[in-house]
C-alpha positions as CSV (number, residue, x, y, z in Angstrom):
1,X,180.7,-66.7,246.3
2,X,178.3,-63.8,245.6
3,X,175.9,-63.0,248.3
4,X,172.2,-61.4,247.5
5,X,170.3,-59.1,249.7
6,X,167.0,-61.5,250.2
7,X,165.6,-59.1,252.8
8,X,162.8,-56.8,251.5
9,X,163.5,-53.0,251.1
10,X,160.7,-51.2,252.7
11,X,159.0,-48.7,250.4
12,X,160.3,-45.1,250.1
13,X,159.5,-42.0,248.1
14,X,161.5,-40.4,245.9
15,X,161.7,-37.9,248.7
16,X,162.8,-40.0,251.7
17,X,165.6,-41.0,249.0
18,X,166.8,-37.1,248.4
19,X,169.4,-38.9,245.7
20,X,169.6,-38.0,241.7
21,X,172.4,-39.5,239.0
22,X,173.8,-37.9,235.8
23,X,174.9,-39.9,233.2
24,X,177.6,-37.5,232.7
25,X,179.0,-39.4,229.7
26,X,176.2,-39.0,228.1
27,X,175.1,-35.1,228.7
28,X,178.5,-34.3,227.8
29,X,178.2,-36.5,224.0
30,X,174.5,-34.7,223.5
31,X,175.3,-31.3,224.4
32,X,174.8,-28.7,221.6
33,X,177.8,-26.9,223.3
34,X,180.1,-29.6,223.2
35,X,179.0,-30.3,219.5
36,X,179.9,-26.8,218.5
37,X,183.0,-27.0,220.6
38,X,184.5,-30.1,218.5
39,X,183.1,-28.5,215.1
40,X,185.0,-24.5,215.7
41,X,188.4,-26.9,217.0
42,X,187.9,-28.9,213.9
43,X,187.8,-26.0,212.0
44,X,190.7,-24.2,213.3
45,X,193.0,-27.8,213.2
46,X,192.1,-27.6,209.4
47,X,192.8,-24.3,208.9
48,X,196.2,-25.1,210.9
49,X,196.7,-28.1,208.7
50,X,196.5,-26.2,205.7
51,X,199.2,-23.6,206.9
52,X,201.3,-26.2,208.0
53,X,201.0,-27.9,204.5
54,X,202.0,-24.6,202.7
55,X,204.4,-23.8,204.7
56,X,205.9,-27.2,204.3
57,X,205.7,-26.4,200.8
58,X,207.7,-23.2,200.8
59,X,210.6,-24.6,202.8
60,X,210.8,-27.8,200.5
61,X,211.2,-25.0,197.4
62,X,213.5,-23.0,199.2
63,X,215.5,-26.0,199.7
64,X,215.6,-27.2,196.5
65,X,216.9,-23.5,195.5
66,X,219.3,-23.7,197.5
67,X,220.5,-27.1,196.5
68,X,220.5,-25.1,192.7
69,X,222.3,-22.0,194.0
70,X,225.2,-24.1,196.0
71,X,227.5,-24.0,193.1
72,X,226.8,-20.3,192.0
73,X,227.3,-19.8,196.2
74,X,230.5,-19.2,198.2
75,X,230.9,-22.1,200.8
76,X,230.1,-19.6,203.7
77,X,227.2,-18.2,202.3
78,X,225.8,-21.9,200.9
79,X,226.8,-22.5,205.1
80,X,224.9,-19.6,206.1
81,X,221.8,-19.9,203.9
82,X,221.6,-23.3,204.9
83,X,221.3,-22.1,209.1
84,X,219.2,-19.7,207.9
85,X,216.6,-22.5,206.0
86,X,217.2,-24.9,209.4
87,X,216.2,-21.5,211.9
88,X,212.9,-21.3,209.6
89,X,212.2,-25.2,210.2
90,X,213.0,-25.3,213.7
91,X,210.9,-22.5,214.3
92,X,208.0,-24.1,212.2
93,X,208.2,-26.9,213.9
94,X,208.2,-25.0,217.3
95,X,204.6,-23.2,216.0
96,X,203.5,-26.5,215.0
97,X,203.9,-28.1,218.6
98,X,202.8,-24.6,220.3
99,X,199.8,-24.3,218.3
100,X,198.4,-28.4,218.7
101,X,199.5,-27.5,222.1
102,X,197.2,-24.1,222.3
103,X,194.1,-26.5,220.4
104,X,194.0,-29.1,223.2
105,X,194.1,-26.6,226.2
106,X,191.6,-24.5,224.3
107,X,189.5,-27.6,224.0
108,X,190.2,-28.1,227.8
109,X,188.9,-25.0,228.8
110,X,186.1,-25.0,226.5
111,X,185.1,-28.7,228.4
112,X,185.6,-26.8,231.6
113,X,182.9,-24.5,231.0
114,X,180.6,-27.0,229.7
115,X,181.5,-29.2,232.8
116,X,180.5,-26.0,235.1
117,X,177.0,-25.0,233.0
118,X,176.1,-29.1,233.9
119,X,177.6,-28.6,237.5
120,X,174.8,-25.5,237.8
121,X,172.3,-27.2,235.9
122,X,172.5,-29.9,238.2
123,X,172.3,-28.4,241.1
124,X,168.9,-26.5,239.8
125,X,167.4,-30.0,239.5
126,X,168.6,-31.2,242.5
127,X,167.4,-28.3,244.4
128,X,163.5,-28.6,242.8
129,X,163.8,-32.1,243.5
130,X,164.9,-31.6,247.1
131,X,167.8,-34.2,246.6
132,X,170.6,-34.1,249.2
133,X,172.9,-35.8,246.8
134,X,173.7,-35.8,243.1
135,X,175.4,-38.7,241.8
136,X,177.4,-39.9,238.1
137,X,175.7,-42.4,237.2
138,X,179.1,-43.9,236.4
139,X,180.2,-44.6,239.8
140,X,176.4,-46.1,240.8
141,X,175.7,-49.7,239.9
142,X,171.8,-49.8,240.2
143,X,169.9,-46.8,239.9
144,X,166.2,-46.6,239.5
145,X,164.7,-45.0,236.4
146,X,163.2,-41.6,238.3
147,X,166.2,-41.2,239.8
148,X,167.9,-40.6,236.6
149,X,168.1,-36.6,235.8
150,X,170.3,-37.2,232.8
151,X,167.5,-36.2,230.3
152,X,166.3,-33.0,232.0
153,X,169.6,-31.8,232.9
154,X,170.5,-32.3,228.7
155,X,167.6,-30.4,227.9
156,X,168.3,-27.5,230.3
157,X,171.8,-27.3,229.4
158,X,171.0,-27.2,226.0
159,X,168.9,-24.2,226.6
160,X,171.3,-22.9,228.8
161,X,174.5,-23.5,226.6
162,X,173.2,-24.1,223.1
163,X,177.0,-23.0,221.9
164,X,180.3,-21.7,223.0
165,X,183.0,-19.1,221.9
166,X,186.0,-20.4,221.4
167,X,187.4,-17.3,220.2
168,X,186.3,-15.6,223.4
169,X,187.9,-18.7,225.6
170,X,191.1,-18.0,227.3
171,X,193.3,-21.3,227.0
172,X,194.2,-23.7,229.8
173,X,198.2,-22.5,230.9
């Protein structure tokens, strides 16, 4: 059975407390930098996409010449253009996996720099505030309202971070 706390909490300032949250959720889902980040990752999967659909394209062709030239072909040169057209797709399929794989450690490292601009940010709060401790609001069950940053630390990394790079971002390894 649940037990409640029936005993009165003296008052205390905000100061005596010294503790802030971050709704960390939620500063990373309105950050202007985060934003961009999907939008330029977006960009560059379409612009992979469309490669990857050409390319697709060309090898189909290719195949379907070579299914036309196998008569006109000796059996070890049909054999031979045929390793040659499989090389081609097992190497396209290689880029294919290295370059989702280079998109989602670029997005990584893109999160990581957001995640250290809030870290910063946070700790400029905190340290106007006076707080000793800086909790996600995730892993707090109650919190009162004015110990909630999460708006002012949106606002300053906004200001801070309004976009990022991506070309200028070195990937994850």
């Amino acid at each position: 059975m649940p037990q409640t706390w029936t005993q009165p909490t003296p008052a205390l300032s905000l100061d005596d407390l010294a503790i802030l949250v971050v709704d960390m959720q939620e500063v990373r889902q309105r950050s202007t930098a985060v934003q961009d980040l999907r939008r330029q990752i977006q960009q560059r999967r379409e612009t992979y996409e469309r490669d990857l659909t050409e390319l697709e394209r060309e090898l189909q062709q290719d195949q379907r010449d070579l299914l036309e030239q196998r008569s006109v072909m000796s059996g070890e040169d049909y054999n031979a253009a045929v390793q040659d057209l499989e090389a081609r797709l097992n190497e396209a399929r290689r880029a294919m996996r290295q370059t989702k794989t280079d998109l989602d450690r670029l997005y990584s490292r893109g999160m990581l720099e957001v995640d250290r601009a809030i870290v910063a940010v946070a700790e400029e709060v905190a340290v106007e505030r006076r707080a000793r401790l800086v909790l996600p609001k995730s892993g707090v069950l109650l919190v009162r309202n004015e110990l909630d940053v999460t708006e002012d630390v949106v606002d300053r990394l906004n200001r801070r971070l309004p976009s990022l790079d991506v070309a200028a971002l070195q990937p994850l390894p």
